[in-house]
C-alpha positions in Angstrom: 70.4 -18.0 -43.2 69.7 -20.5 -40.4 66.2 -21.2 -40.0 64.1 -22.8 -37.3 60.9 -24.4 -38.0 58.6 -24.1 -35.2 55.3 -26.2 -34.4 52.3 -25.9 -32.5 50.7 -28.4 -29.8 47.5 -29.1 -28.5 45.2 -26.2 -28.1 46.1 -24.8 -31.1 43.2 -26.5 -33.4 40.4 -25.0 -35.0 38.2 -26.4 -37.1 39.2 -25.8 -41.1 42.9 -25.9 -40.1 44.8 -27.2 -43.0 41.9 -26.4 -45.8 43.7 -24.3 -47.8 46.8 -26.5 -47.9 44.9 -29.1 -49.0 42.8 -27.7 -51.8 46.0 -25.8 -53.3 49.0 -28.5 -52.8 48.9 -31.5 -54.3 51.5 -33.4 -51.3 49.1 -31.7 -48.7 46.2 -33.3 -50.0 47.9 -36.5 -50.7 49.1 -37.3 -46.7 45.7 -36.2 -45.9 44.2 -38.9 -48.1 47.1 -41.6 -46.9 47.0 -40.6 -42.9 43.1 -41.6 -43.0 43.4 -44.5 -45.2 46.3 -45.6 -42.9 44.8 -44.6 -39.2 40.8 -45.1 -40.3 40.3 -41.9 -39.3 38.2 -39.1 -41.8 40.6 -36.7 -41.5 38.8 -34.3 -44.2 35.3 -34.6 -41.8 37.6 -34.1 -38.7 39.5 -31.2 -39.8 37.0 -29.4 -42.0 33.7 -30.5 -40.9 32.0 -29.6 -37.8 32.2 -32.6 -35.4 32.2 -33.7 -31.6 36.1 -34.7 -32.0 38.5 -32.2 -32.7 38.4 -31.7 -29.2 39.2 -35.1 -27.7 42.8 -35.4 -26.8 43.0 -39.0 -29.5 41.4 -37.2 -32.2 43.4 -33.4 -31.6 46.6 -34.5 -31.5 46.8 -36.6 -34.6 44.7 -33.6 -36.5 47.1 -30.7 -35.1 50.5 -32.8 -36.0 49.2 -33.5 -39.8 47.8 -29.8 -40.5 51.9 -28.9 -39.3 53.1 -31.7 -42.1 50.7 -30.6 -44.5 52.0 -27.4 -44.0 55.5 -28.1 -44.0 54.5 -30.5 -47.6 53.4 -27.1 -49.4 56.4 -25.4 -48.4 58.6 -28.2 -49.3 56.7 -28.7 -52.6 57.1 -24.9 -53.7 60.8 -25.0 -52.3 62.5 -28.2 -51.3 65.9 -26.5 -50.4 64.9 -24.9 -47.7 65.9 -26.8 -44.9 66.0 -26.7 -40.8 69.2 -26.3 -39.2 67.0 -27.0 -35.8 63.4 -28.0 -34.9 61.4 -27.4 -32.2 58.0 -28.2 -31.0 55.6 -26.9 -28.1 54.5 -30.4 -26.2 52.9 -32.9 -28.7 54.6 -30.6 -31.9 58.0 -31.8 -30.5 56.9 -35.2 -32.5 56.2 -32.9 -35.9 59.7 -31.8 -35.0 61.2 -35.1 -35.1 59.1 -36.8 -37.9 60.4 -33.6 -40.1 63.7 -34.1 -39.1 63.6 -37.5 -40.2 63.2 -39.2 -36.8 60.1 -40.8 -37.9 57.7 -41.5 -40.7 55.1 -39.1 -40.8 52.2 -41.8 -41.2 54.1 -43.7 -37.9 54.2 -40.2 -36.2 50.4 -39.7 -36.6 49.9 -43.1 -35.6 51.9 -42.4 -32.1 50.7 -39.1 -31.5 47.1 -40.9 -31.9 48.1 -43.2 -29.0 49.7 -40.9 -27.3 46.2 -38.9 -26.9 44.2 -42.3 -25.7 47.2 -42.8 -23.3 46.5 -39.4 -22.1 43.1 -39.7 -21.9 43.1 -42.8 -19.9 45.0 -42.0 -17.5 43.3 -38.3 -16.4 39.5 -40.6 -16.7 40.4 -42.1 -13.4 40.5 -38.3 -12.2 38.6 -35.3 -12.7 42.1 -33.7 -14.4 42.5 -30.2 -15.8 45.2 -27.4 -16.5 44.8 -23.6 -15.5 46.3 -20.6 -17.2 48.0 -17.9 -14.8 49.5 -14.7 -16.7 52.0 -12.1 -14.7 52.8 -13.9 -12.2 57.1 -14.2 -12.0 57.8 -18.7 -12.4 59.1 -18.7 -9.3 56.2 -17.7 -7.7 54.2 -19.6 -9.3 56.3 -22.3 -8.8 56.6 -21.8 -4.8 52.6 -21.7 -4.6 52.6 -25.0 -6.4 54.8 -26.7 -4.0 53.2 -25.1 -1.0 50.1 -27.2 -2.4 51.3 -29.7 -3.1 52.8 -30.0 1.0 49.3 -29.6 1.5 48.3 -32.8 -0.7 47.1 -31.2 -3.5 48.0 -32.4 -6.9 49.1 -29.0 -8.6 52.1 -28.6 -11.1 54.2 -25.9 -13.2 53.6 -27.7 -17.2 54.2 -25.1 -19.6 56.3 -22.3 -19.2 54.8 -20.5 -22.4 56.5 -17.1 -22.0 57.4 -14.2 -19.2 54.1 -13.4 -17.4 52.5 -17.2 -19.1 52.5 -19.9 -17.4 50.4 -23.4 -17.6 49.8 -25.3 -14.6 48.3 -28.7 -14.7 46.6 -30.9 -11.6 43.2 -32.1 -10.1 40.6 -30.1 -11.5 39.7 -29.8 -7.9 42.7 -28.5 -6.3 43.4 -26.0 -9.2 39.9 -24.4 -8.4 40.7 -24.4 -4.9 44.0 -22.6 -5.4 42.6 -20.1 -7.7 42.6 -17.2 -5.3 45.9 -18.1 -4.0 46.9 -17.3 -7.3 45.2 -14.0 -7.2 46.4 -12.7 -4.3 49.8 -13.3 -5.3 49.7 -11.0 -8.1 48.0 -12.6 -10.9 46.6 -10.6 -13.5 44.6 -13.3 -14.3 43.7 -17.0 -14.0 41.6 -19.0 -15.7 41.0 -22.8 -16.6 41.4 -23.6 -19.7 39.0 -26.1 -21.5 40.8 -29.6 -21.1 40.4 -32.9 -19.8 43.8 -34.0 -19.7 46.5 -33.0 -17.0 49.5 -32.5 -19.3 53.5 -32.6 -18.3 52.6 -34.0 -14.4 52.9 -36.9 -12.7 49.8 -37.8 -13.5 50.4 -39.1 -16.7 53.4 -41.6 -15.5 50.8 -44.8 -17.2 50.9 -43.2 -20.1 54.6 -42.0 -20.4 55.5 -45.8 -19.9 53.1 -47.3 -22.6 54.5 -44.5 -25.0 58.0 -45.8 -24.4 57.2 -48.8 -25.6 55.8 -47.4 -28.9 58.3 -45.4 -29.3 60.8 -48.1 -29.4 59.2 -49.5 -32.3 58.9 -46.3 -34.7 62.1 -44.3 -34.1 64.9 -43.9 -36.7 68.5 -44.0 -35.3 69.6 -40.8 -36.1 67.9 -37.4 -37.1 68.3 -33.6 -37.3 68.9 -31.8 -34.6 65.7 -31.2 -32.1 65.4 -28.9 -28.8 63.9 -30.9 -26.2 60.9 -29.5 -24.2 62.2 -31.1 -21.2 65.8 -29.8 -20.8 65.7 -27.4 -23.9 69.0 -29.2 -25.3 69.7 -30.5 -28.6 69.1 -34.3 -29.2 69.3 -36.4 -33.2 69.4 -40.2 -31.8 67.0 -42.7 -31.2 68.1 -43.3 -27.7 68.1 -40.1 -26.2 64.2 -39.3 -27.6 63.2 -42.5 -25.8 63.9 -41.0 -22.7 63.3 -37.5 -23.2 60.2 -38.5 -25.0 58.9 -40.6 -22.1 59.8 -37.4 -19.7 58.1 -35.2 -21.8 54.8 -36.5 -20.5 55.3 -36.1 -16.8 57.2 -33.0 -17.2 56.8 -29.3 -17.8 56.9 -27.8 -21.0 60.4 -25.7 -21.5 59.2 -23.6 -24.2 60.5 -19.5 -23.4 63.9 -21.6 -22.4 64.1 -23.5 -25.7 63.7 -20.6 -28.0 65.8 -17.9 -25.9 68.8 -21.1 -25.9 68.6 -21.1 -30.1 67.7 -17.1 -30.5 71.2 -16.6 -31.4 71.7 -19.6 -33.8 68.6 -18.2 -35.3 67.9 -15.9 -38.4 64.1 -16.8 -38.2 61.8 -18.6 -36.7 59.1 -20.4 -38.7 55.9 -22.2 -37.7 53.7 -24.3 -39.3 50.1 -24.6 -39.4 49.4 -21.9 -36.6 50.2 -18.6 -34.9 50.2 -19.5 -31.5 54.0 -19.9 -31.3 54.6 -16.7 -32.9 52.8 -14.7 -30.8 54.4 -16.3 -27.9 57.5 -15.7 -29.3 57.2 -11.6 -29.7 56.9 -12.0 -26.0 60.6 -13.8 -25.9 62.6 -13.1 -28.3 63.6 -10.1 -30.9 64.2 -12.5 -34.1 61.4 -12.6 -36.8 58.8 -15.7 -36.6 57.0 -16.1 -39.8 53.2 -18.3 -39.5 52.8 -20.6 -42.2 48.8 -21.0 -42.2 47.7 -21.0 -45.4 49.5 -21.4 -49.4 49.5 -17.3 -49.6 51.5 -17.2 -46.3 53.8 -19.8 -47.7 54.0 -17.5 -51.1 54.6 -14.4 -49.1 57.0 -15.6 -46.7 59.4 -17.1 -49.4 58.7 -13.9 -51.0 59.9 -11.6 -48.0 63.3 -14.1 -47.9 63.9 -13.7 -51.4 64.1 -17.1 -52.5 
């Protein structure tokens, strides 16, 4: 069986994530206790106790990247043989990817990802930034309407093609309000903006994909497992092509629906960790089975349904 393990990015937190992983595996419960010793961050209030940060891009990103590694602990810790043959991740879970992979510690990872969320954030404060969700309208519509917009100096960008009939687009909060009923009229079954301060996979985080790059430089291993890349959906394992593609990542849309339909056929399952938002997106692209690894009893039953 070859098996690809799957994981989440932001958007996909809720508070409690990770609870059950941590009061029922003991390797869980220890890189929770390690990654807020090591960052000064109370993960245990931040995941499991209401709290005004979940929600702020430094805070989310670290908290959504360890409830995937605690998951991915349990599993590991109830059946260490099961291994990847390829890892993928949806935006910021691209780095749970790597660090799983081997390409970098998983205390350095939730370090970077930490950063990577400030970077983010500093870079959309100096603009009211925001992303919209449009859903069955074809990409190249979409993507037509963004670059008629654009010609008309507006900051508007495709950032994650999610699945057929989903996509995310990312710009000045402004100009994506503006553009709504363009949208609409184009066929749109609906439009909405989502609830985020951030502007991800545009040009508007170029700042912040050059400060990254230079973290990165310091934290990557040489050589890893093999990853898809959200920017090209193409495999990568070495230090110096994630510099690069990693630094892209930021200022580039999301190739999700083209990552997952480039593996399908390398793929018995797909398996995420920590959530269900990539499996439902995957129904929507691709026949194979992805099982959601949320809690301990999902773990149980999934090793179960596999028979090992």
């Amino acid at each position: 069986m070859n098996y690809t393990f799957i994981f989440p990015g932001q958007g996909s937190q809720n508070l409690g994530m990770g609870k059950d992983f941590y009061e029922n595996s003991k390797s869980a419960k220890e890189l929770l206790e390690h990654a807020s010793d090591f960052l000064k961050i109370d993960f245990k209030h931040l995941l499991f106790e209401e709290n005004d940060n979940l929600n702020k891009s430094q805070f989310t990103q670290p908290a959504i990247l360890l409830t995937s590694l605690m998951a991915y602990n349990a599993l590991n810790e109830l059946e260490p043989n099961l291994k990847a043959k390829i890892s993928l991740g949806h935006s910021l879970g691209e780095f749970s990817a790597i660090a799983i992979s081997g390409g970098l510690d998983f205390l350095e990872a939730l370090k970077l990802v930490h950063q990577r969320g400030l970077f983010m954030q500093e870079d959309c404060s100096k603009v009211e930034a925001g992303m919209m969700v449009i859903l069955g309208l074809d990409d190249d519509k979409i993507e037509k309407l963004c670059k008629q917009a654009r010609e008309g100096n507006k900051q508007i960008f495709a950032a994650n093609y999610n699945c057929e009939g989903q996509i995310v687009i990312a710009g000045l909060k402004a100009d994506l309000l503006a553009y709504e009923n363009e949208f609409k009229n184009a066929g749109a079954k609906r439009v909405m903006l989502l609830n985020m301060s951030v502007a991800s996979h545009c040009p508007l985080l170029e700042n912040a994909s050059l400060k990254l790059y230079k973290e990165l430089q310091n934290v990557l291993k040489p050589n890893f497992g093999i990853v898809i890349s959200n920017v090209n959906a193409k495999a990568y394992s070495s230090k110096e092509e994630a510099l690069n593609l990693l630094k892209a990542q930021l200022v580039s849309p999301v190739l999700y629906k083209q990552s997952i339909k480039a593996i399908e056929n390398e793929t018995s399952y797909f398996v995420e960790f920590g959530s269900k938002i990539l499996q439902g997106l995957n129904k929507k692209i691709t026949t194979k089975t992805t099982y959601s690894l949320t809690n301990f009893n999902d773990i149980e039953s999934f090793l179960k349904e596999i028979k090992l």
